[in-house]
C-alpha positions in Angstrom: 13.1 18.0 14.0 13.4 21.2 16.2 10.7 23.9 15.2 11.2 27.8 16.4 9.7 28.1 19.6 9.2 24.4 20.5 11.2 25.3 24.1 14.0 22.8 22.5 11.9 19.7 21.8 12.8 17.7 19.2 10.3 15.2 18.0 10.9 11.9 16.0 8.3 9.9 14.3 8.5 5.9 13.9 6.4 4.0 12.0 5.4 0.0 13.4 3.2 -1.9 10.7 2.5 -5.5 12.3 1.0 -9.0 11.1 1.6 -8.2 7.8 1.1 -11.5 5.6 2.5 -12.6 2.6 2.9 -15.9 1.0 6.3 -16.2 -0.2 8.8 -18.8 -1.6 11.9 -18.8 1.3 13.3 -21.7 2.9 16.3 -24.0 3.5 14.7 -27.3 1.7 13.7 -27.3 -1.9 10.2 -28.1 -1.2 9.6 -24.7 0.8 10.6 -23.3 -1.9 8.8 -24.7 -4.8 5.5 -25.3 -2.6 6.1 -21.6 -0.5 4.4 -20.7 2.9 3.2 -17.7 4.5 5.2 -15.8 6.4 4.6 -12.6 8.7 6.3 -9.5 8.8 6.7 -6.7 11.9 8.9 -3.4 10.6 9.4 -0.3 12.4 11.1 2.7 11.3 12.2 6.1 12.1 10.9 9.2 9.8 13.7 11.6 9.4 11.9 15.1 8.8 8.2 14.1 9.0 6.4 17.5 8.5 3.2 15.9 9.2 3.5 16.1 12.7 3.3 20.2 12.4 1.5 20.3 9.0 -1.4 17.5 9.6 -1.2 16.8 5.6 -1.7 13.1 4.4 1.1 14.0 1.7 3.9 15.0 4.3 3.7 12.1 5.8 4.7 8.2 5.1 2.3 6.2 3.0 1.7 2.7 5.1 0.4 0.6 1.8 3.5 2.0 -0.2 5.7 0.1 3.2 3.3 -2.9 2.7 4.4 -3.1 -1.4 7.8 -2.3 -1.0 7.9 -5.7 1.6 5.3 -7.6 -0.7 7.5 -6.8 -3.5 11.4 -7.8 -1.3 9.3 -10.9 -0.3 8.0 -12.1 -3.6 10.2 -11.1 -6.4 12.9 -14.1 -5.6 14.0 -17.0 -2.6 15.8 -16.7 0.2 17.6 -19.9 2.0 17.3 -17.6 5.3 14.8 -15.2 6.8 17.9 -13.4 7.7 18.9 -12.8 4.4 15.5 -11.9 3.1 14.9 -9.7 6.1 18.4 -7.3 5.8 16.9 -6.7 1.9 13.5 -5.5 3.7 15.6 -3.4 5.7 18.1 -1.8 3.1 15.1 -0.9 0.6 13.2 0.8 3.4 16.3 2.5 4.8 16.7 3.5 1.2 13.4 4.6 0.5 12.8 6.8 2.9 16.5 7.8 4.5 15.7 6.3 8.1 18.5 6.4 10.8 17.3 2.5 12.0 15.3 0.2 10.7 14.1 -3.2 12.3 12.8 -5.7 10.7 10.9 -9.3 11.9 10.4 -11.9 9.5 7.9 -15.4 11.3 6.9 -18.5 9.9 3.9 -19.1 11.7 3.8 -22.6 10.5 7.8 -24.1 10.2 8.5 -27.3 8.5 9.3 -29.0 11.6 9.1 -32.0 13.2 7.7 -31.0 16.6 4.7 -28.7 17.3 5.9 -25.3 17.4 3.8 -21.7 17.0 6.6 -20.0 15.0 10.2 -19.2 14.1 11.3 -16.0 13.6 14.2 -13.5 13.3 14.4 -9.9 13.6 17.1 -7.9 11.6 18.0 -4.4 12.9 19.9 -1.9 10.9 21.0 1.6 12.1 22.9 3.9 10.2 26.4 4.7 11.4 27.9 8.1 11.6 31.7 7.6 10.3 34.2 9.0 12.4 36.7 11.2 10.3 40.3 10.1 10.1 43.2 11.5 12.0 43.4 15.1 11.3 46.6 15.1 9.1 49.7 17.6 10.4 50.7 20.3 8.2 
């Protein structure tokens, strides 16, 4: 966002909330999903237009627990087979929410069903918006 008399500086905001931890229902086998785990999610964001960084006001700004419930709520309300799947819905609800240009998402199971010790699987989904290229220009 360019201001008058910024000397032609543009400044972007992103927004990182990490660790956040929720125990969900997602998973390949029908036991992870009926017995459910924790899992731990990393999302960063870009703020198109965030006035806060001029005005200093809480309200022009993005609210971080209103992030954490709109995950929470991706996370909880059904079952994903893959954290792929369950993080590109993370993804398109916050692109949606609050009009971002790119959004990345990393979903971890610090503890995976798996046979040999292992700290955690994850996967990180990243979205960016594309700008659509117009068509030929048709002749007259």
């Amino acid at each position: 966002m360019e201001q008058p008399g910024d000397n032609g500086i543009e400044t972007g905001v992103e927004v990182d909330l990490r660790g956040l931890s929720i125990y969900t229902h997602h998973g390949v086998t029908d036991a992870e999903q009926e017995i459910g785990q924790r899992l731990e999610f990393d999302v960063s964001f870009d703020v198109p237009d965030c006035d806060a960084v001029l005005t200093d006001r809480i309200e022009d700004t993005v609210d971080y627990g209103e992030v954490c419930d709109i995950v929470a709520l991706a996370a909880t309300e059904r079952s994903y087979r893959t954290l792929e799947r369950l993080a590109q819905v993370v993804g398109e609800r916050l692109a949606e929410r609050y009009g971002c240009e790119s959004v990345r998402v990393r979903a971890a199971k610090p503890e995976p069903p798996l046979p040999l010790a292992i700290q955690e699987v994850a996967v990180e989904v990243v979205q960016e918006r594309v700008e659509e290229e117009d068509d030929e220009p048709e002749e007259a």
